[in-house]
C-alpha positions as CSV (number, residue, x, y, z in Angstrom):
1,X,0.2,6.5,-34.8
2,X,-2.3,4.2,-33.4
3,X,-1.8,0.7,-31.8
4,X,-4.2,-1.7,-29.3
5,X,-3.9,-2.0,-25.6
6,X,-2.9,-5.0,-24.7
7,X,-4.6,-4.3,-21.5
8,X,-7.4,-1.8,-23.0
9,X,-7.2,0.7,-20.2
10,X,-10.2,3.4,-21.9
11,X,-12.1,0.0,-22.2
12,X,-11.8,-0.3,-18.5
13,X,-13.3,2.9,-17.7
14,X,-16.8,2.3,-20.5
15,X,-16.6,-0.5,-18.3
16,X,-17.6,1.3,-15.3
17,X,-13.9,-0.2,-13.7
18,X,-11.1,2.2,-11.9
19,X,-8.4,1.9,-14.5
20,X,-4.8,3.4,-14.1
21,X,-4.5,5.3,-16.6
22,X,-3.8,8.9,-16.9
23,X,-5.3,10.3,-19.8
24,X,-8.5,12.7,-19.1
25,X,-11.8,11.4,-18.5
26,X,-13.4,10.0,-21.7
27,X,-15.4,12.2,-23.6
28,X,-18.1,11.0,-26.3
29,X,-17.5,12.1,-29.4
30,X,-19.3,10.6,-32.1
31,X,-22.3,7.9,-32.5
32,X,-22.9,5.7,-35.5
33,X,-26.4,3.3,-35.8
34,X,-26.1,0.5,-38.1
35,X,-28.5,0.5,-40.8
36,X,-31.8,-1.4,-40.4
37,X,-31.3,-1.0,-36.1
38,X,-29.1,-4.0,-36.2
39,X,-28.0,-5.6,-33.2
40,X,-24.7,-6.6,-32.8
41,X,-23.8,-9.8,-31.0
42,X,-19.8,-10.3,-32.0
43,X,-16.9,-7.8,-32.6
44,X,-13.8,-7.8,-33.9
45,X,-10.8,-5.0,-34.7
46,X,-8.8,-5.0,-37.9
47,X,-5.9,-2.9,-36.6
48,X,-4.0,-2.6,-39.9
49,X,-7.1,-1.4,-42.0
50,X,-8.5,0.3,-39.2
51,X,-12.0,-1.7,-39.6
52,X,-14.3,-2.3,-36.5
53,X,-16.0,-5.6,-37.9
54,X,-19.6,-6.4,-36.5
55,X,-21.7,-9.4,-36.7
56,X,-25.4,-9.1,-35.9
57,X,-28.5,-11.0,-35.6
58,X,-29.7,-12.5,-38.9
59,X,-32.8,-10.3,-40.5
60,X,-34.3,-11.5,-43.5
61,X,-33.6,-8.9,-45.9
62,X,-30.6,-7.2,-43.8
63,X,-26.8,-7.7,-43.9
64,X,-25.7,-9.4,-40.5
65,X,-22.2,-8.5,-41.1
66,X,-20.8,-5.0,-40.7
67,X,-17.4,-3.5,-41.5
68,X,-16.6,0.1,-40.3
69,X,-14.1,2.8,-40.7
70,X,-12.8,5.5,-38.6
71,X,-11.3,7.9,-41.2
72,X,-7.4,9.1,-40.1
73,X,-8.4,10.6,-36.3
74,X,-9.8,7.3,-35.5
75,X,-13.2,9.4,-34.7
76,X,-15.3,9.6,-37.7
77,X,-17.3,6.0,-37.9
78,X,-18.6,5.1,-41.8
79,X,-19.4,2.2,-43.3
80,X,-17.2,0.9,-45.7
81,X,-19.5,-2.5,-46.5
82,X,-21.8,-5.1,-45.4
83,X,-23.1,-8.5,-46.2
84,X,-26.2,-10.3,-46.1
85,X,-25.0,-14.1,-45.0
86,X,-27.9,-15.2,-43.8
87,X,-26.1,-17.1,-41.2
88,X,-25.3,-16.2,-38.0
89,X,-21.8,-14.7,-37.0
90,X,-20.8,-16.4,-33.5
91,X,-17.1,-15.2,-33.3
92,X,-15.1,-13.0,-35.7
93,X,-11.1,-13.2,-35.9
94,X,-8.9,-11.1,-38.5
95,X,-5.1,-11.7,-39.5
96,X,-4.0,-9.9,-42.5
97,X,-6.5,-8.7,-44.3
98,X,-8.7,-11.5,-43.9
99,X,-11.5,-12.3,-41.4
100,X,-12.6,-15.6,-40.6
101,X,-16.5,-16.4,-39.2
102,X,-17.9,-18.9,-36.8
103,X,-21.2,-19.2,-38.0
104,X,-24.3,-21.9,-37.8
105,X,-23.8,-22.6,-41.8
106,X,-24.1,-26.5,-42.1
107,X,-22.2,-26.5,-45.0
108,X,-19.7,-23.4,-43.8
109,X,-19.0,-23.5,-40.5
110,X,-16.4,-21.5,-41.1
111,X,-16.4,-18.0,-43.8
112,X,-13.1,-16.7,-44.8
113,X,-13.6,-12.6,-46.4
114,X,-11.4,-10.5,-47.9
115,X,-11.8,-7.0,-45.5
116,X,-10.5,-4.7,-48.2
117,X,-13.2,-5.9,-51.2
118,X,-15.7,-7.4,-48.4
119,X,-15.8,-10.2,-50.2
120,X,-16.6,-14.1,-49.8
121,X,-13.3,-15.7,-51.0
122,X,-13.4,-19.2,-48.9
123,X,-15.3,-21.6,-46.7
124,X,-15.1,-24.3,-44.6
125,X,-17.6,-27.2,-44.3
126,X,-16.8,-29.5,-41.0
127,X,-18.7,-32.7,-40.8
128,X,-22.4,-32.6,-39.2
129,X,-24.7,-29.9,-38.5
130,X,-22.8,-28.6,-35.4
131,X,-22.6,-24.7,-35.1
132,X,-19.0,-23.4,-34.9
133,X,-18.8,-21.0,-31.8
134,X,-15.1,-20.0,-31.8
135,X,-12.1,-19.2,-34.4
136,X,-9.3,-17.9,-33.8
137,X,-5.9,-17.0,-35.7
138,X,-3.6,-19.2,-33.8
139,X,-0.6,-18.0,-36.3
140,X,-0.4,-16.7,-39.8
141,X,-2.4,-18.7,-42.1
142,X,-3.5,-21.0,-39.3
143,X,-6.6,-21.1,-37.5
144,X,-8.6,-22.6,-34.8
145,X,-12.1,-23.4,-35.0
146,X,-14.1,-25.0,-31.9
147,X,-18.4,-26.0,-32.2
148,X,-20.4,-27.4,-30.1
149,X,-20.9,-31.5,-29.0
150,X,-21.4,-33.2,-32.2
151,X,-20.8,-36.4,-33.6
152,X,-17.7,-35.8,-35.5
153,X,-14.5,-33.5,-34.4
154,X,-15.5,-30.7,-32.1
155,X,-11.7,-28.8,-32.9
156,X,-9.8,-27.9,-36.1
157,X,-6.3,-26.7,-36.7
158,X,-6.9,-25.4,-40.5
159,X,-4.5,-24.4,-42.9
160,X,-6.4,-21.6,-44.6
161,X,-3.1,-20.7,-46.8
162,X,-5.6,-21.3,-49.8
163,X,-8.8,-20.2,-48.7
164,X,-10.6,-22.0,-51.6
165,X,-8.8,-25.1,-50.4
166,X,-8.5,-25.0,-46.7
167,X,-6.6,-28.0,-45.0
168,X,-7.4,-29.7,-41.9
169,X,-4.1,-30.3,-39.8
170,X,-5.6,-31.6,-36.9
171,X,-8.9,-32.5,-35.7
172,X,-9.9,-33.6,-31.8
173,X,-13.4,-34.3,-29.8
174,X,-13.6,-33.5,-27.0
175,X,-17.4,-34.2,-24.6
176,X,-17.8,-30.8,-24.1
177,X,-17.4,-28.9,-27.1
178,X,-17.4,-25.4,-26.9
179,X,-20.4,-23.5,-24.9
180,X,-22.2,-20.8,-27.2
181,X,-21.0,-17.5,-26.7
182,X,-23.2,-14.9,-24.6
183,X,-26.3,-13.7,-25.9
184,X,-26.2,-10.3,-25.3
185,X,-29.9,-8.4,-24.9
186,X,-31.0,-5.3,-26.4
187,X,-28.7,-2.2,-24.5
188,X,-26.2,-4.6,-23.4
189,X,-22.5,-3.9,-24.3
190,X,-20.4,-6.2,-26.7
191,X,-17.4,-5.2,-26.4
192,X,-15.5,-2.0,-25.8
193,X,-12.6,-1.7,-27.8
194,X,-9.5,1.1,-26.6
195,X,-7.0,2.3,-29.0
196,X,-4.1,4.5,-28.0
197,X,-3.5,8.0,-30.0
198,X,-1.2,10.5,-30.2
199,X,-2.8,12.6,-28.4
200,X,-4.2,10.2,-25.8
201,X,-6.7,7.2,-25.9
202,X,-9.7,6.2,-28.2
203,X,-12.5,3.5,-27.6
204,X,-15.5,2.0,-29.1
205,X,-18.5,1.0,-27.8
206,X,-20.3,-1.4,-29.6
207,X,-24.2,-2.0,-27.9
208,X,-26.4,-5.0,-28.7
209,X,-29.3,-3.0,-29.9
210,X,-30.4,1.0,-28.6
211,X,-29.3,3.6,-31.3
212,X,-26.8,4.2,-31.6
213,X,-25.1,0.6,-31.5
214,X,-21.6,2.3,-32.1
215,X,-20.0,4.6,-30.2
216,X,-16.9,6.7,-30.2
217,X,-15.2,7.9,-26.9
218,X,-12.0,10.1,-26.9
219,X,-9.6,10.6,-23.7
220,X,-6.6,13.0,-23.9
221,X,-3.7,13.6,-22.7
222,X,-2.4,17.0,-21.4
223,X,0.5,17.0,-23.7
224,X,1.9,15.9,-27.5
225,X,4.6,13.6,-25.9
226,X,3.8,9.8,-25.2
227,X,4.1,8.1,-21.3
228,X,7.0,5.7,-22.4
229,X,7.7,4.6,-19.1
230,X,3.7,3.9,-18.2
231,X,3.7,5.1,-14.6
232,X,1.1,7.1,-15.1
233,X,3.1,10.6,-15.7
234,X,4.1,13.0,-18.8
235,X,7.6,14.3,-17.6
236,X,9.5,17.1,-19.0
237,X,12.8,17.8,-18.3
238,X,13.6,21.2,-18.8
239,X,17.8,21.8,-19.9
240,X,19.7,24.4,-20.5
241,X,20.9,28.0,-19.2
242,X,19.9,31.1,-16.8
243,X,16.7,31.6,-18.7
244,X,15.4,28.1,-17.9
245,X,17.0,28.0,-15.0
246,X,14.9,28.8,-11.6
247,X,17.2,30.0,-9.1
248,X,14.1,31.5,-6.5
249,X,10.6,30.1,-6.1
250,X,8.9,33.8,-6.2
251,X,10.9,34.0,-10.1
252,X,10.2,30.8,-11.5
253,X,11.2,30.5,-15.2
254,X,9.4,29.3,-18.3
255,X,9.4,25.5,-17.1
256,X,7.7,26.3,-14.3
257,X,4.9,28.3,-15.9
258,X,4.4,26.2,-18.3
259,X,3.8,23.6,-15.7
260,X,1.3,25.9,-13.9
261,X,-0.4,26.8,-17.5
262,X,-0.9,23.1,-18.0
263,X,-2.3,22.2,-14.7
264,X,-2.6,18.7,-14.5
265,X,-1.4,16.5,-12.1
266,X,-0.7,14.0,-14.5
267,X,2.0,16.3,-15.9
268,X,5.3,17.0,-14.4
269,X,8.5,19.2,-14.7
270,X,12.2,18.2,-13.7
271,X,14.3,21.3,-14.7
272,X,17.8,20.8,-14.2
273,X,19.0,23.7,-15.9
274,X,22.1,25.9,-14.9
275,X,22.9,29.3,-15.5
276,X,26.0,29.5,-17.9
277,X,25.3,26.4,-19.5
278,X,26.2,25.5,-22.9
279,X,25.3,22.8,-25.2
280,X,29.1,22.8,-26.8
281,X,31.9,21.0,-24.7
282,X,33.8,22.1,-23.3
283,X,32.1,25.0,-21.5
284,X,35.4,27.4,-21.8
285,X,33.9,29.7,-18.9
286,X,31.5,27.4,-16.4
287,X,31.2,24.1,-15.4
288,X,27.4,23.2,-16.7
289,X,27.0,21.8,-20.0
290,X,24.0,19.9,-21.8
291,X,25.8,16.3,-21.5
292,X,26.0,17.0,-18.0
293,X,22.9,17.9,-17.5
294,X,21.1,15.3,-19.8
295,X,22.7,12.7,-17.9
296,X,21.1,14.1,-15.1
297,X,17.7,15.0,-16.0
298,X,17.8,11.4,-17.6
299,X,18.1,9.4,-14.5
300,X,14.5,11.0,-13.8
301,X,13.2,9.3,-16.8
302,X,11.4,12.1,-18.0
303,X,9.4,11.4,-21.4
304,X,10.6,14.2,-22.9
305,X,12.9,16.7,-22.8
306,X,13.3,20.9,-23.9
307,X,16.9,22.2,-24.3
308,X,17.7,25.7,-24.4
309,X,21.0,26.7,-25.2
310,X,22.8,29.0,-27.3
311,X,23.1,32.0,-25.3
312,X,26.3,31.2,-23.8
313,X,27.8,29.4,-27.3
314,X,27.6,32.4,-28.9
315,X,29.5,34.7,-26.2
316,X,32.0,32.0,-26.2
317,X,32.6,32.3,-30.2
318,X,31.3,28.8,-31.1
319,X,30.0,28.3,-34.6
320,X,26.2,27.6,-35.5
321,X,27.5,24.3,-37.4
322,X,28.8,23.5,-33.8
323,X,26.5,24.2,-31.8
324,X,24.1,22.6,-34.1
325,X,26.1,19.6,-34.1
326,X,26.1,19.5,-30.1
327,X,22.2,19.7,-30.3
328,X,21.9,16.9,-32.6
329,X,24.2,14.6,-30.4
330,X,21.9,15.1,-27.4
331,X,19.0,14.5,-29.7
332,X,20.6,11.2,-30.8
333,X,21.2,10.2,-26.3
334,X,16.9,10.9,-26.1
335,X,16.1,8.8,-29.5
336,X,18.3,6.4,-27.4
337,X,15.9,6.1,-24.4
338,X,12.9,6.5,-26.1
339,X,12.5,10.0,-25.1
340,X,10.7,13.0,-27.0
341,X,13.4,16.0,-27.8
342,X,12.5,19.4,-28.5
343,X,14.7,22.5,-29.4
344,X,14.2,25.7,-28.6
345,X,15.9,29.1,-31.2
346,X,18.1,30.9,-29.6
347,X,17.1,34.3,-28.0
348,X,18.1,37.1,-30.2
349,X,21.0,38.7,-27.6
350,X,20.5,42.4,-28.3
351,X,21.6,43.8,-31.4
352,X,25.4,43.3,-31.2
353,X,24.9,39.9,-31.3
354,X,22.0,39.5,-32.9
355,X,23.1,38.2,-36.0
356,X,25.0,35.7,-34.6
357,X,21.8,33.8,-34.0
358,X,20.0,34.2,-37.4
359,X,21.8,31.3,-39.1
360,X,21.7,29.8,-36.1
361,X,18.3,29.7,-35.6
362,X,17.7,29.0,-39.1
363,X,19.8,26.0,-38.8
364,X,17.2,24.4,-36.0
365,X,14.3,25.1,-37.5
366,X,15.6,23.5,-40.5
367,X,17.0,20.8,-38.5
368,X,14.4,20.1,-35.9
369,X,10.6,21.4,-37.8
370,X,8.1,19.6,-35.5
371,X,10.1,20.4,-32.5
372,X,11.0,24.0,-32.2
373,X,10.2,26.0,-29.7
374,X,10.1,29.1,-31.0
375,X,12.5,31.6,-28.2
376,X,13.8,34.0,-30.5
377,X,11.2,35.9,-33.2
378,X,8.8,38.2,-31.4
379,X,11.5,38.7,-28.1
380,X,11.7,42.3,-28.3
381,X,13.4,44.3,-26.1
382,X,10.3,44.7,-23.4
383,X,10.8,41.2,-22.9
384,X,14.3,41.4,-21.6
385,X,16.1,43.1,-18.6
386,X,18.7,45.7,-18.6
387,X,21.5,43.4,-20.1
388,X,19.7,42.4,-23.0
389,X,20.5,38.9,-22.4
390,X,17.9,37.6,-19.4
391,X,14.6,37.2,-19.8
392,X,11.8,39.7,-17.4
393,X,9.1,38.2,-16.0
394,X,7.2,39.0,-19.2
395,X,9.8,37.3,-21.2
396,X,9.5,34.1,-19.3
397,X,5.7,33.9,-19.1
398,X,6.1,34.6,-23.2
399,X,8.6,31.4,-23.5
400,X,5.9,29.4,-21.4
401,X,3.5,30.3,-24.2
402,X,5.5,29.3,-26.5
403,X,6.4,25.8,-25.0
404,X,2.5,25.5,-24.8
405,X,2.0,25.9,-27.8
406,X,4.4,23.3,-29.0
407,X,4.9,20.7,-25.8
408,X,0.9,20.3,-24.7
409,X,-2.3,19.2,-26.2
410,X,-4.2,22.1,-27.9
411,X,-7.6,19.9,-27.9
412,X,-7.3,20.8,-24.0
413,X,-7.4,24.4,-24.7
414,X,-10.3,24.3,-26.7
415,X,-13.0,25.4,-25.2
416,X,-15.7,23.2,-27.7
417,X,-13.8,20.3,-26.5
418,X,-15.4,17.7,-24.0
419,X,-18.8,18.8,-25.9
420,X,-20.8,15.6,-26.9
421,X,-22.2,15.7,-30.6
């Protein structure tokens, strides 16, 4: 899923500026040069087709306008068309799959393209020889287009419904006019363009000139799950029973590794997890149960949270169709607030019980496939104390694994990563 900034925070930082953002420090990644060394003087971002549109000095013999693609990871820059317009491209605007030009045509001040065929399909010709400067989309099929001091109408409200037959609704002077837009020089930036991910932040910089003129920066994130609340922190809250549970710093449990695995300050546990827990109500035996401690754990406004039940279910007789039940009622309370939910299988009990949590299991992975966390196959006995029920501290640094494999962001723990091309 990918979406624009409305404040572009990655932007911010190719902008040499302190941003407050928490993603990890951005990381070039790829480089494109536009054919012909082309320097770009106006930019514009297509979010629904994913196109990075470029206008460029006018080159006899070269396109002046540029339309790129990014392939699915938003990373891999190709050209998907250009065109020779032999004009030149003050301001770009898109809406739709449409982009309209300010150019200095005196009988098209105004270009209207089709961005899937990168195609010509309309025009506008204001009166005089004035250069138009600005456009922009004010609303679906209506646009504004400013130029410079001229003898006739220096705004237009167009209705560009019709391309082939665009409508003035409103034409003004003003003294003024509009200024020309910066003339960037060669190795100047455009514009820097950020784009969040899910697995952080992506930007392009687009340079006036000085291969390459395009340029891809990636910043990640230390883990899969979003920053709904934007303050800055990814927060798990850990719920569930006496193997999340941390009843003595010197034992911490799986939470609490993972935390130290992860390492980033950006990342945070809040594990409110209580030994005899359940996530069916009423817990016939103890007082802790998941509701309980979801409303809890929720006043923290984590961004996502791990429950880990199941253990305690099964000693007190409840059903996998219940307990399954339970888990997808608490998954329904975090889709509520926004918040991630992951699952984790229920560890295998020793081998009276054992088979108690095979359908079980089954059941949650079925249930929940892109957010289990995998507590049960590979838990042999070595990982377990005496009882066959809790978790050693081999068994709890094996669970933090796990949760790291699932909850963080494996391009972090990839060593090639952070390499420039």
């Amino acid at each position: 899923m990918f979406c624009k900034f409305q404040i572009p925070l990655l932007a911010l930082v190719l902008l040499g500026l302190s941003p407050v953002a928490s993603a990890a420090p951005p990381v070039r990644v790829a480089d494109f040069s536009l054919p012909g060394a082309a320097r770009p003087i106006t930019v514009a971002y297509d979010a629904p087709s994913g196109q990075l549109l470029i206008g460029a000095r006018p080159r006899s013999g070269f396109p002046d306008l540029y339309a790129l693609a990014f392939g699915p990871d938003q990373k891999t820059p190709a050209l998907s068309w250009s065109l020779d317009l032999d004009e030149k491209i003050y301001a770009l605007a898109v809406d739709g799959n449409r982009a309209y030009l300010a150019t200095s045509g005196n009988k098209e001040e105004m270009l209207v393209l089709d961005l899937a065929l990168g195609t010509r399909i309309g025009s506008f010709d204001a009166a005089g020889s004035a250069d138009a400067y600005t456009v922009e989309v004010v609303e679906p099929g209506l646009v504004s287009l400013g130029r410079r001091r001229s003898g006739g109408p220096e705004f237009y409200h167009l209705d560009v419904n019709d391309p082939m037959q665009v409508i003035v609704r409103e034409a003004s002077e003003d003294a003024l006019g509009t200024q020309p837009p910066r003339n960037p020089t060669r190795g100047q930036l455009v514009a820097a363009i950020a784009l969040t991910t899910d697995r952080g932040m992506v930007a392009y910089r687009v340079m006036a000139g000085g291969e390459p003129e395009v340029q891809v920066f990636e910043a990640t994130v230390p883990v899969v799950f979003g920053d709904i609340n934007g303050d800055g922190v990814y927060r798990l809250g850990c719920v569930g029973d006496s193997n999340t549970a941390a009843p003595l710093p010197a034992f911490p449990s799986w939470c609490e590794m993972l935390e130290n695995q992860i390492a980033d300050p950006d990342f945070q546990i809040v594990n409110v997890a209580v030994s005899g827990a359940t996530v069916v109500i009423p817990n016939l035996y103890w007082t802790s149960d998941a509701v309980l401690q979801m409303e809890e754990v929720l006043g923290f406004e984590p961004d996502a949270v791990a429950l880990a039940f199941g253990t305690n279910d099964i000693l007190q007789a409840r059903t996998p169709d219940q307990i399954l039940d339970a888990y997808l009622a608490q998954a329904d309370m975090a889709a509520s607030r926004g918040v991630a939910f992951f699952v984790a299988t229920t560890p295998p009990l020793g081998p009276l019980f054992y088979s108690l949590t095979i359908p079980l299991n089954a059941a949650l992975r079925e249930m929940f496939p892109s957010q289990v966390v995998e507590f049960s196959d590979g838990f042999t006995n070595e990982y377990f104390k005496p009882d066959g029920i809790h978790l050693n501290q081999a068994g709890r640094a094996l669970r933090a694994e796990r949760a790291l494999d699932v909850l963080a962001n494996p391009a972090l723990h990839d060593p090639s990563h952070g390499t420039p091309p």
